[in-house]
C-alpha positions as CSV (number, residue, x, y, z in Angstrom):
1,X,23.8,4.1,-15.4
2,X,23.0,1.2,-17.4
3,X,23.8,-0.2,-20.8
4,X,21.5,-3.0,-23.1
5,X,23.2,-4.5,-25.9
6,X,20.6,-3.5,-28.6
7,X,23.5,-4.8,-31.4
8,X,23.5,-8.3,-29.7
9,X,19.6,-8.6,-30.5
10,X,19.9,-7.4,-34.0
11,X,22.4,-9.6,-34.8
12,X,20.8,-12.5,-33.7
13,X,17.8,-11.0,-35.8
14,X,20.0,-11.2,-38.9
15,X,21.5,-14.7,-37.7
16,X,18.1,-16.3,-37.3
17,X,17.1,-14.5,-41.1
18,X,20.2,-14.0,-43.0
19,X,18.1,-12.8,-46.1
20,X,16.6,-9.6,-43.6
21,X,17.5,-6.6,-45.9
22,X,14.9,-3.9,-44.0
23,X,14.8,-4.2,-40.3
24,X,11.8,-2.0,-38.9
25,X,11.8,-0.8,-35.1
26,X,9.1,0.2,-33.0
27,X,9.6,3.0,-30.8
28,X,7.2,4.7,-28.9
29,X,6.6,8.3,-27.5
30,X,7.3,8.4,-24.3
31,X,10.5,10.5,-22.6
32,X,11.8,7.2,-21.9
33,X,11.1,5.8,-25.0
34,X,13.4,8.5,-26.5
35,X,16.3,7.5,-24.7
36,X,15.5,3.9,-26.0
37,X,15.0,5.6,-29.9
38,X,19.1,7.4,-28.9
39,X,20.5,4.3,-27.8
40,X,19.1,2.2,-30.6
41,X,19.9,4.5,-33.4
42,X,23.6,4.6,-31.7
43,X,23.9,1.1,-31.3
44,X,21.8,0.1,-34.9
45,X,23.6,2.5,-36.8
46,X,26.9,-0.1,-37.9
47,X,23.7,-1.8,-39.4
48,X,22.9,0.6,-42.0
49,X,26.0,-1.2,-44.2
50,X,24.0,-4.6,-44.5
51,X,20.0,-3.1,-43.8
52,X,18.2,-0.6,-44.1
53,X,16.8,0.9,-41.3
54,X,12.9,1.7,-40.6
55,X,12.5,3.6,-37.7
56,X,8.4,3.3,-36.7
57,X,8.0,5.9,-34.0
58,X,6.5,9.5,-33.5
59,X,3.4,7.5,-34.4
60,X,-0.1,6.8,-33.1
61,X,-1.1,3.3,-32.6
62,X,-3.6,2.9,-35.5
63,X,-0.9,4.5,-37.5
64,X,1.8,1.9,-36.1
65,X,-0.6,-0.9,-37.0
66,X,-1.0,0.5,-40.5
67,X,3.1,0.7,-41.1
68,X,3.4,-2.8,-40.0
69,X,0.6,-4.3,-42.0
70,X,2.0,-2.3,-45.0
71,X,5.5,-3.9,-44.5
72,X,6.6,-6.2,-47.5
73,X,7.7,-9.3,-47.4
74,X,11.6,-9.9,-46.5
75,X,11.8,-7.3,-43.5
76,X,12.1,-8.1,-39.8
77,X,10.6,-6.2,-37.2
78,X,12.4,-5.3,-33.7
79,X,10.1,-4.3,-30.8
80,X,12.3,-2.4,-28.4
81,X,9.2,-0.7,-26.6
82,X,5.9,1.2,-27.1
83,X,4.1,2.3,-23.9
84,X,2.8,5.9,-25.2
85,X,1.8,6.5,-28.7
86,X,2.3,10.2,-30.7
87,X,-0.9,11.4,-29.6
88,X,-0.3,10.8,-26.0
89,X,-2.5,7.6,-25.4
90,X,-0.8,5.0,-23.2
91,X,-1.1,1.6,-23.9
92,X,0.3,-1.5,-22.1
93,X,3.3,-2.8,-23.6
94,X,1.7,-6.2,-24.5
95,X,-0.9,-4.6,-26.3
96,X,1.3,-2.5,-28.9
97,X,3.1,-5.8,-29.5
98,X,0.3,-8.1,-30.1
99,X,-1.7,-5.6,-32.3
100,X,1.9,-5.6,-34.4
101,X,2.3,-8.9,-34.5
102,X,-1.4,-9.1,-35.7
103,X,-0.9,-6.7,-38.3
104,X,2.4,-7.8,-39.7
105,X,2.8,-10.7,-42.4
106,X,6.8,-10.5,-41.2
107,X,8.4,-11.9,-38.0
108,X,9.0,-10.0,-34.7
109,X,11.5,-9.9,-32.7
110,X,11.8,-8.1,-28.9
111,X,13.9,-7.3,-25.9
112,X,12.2,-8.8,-23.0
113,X,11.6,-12.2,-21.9
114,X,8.0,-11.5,-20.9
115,X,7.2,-10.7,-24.5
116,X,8.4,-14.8,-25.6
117,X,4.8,-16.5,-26.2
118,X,3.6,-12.7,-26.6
119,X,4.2,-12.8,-30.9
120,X,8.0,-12.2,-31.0
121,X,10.8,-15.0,-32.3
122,X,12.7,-14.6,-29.4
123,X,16.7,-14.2,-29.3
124,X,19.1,-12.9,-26.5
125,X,16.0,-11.3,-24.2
126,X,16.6,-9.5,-21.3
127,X,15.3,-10.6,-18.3
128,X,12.7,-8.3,-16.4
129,X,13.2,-9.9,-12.8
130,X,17.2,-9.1,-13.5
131,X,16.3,-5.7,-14.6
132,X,14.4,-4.9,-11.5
133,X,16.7,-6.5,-8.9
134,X,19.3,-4.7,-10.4
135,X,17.8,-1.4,-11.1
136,X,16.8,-1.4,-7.2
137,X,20.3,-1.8,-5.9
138,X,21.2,1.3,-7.6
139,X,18.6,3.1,-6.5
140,X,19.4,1.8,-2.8
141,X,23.2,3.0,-3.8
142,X,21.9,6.3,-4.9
143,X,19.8,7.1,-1.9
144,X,22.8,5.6,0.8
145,X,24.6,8.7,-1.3
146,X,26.9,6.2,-3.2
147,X,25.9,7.4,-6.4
148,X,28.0,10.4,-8.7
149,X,31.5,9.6,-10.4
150,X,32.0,6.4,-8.3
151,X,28.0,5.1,-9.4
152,X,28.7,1.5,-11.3
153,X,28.2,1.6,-15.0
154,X,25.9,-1.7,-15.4
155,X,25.9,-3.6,-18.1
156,X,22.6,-6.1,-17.9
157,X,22.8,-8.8,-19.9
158,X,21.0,-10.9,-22.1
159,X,20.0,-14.6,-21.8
160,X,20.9,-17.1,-23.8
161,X,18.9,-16.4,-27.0
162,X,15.7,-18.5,-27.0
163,X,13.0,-19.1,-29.4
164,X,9.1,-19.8,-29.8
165,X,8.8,-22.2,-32.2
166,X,5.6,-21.2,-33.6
167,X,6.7,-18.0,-34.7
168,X,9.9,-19.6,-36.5
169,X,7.5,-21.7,-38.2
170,X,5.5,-18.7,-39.4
């Protein structure tokens, strides 16, 4: 199994804008997207004390578009993922994230380190060529029947956080 510090990036969220008092997340439909909605309500919810918590998902992608262009000022969003929308429809990743970022008058913030020059801050990203490497040698452990109780629980970490100036600036 695998584990994504999702409480690392929000912090650095609320390092970067001390003042964030709503942090919105996008989430989208997908099965796996679900997981990703579990795992960042667990790992968001010792947030709730200092933010409140938005959670955009079970949502088309006009209707995500709306919600972000109806934020306020002061929030933050944070793009975890959103490949499928509520009605089905699937969209490349990039897409959801750059109609978001066009929407929304509020800074965005994301996982991945594709998604840096994409519309989002930056931070601690995860990076995708690290992910894959890593998810194929469990698989190759899985398949060589080295999986089960003994599998390795893998942490993948995150980069040193780093940022696009020209969305700090905005």
């Amino acid at each position: 199994s695998a584990h994504i510090d999702i409480s690392r990036m929000a912090a650095s969220i609320l390092e970067v804008l001390p003042e964030t008092r709503t942090l919105a997340v996008v989430v989208g439909s997908s099965r796996t997207e679900q997981f990703w909605l579990a795992e960042a309500r667990a790992a968001l919810a010792p947030l709730a004390s200092r933010v409140q918590l938005v959670w955009l998902h079970g949502l088309t992608h006009q209707q995500l578009r709306s919600r972000a262009a109806a934020l306020p000022s002061g929030p933050a969003i944070f793009y975890v993922l959103f490949n499928v929308d509520a009605a089905g429809v699937p969209l490349e990743n990039e897409r959801a994230l750059t109609d978001v970022r066009a929407a929304a008058s509020v800074p965005v913030f994301g996982m991945f380190d594709r998604q840096l020059g994409a519309g989002i801050v930056g931070g601690p990203l995860l990076e995708l060529r690290t992910m894959g490497t890593l998810s194929g040698q469990l698989a190759s452990r899985m398949l060589e029947g080295k999986g089960g109780a003994e599998a390795p629980h893998l942490m993948l970490e995150t980069q040193p956080p780093v940022f696009d100036w020209r969305e700090l600036q905005h």
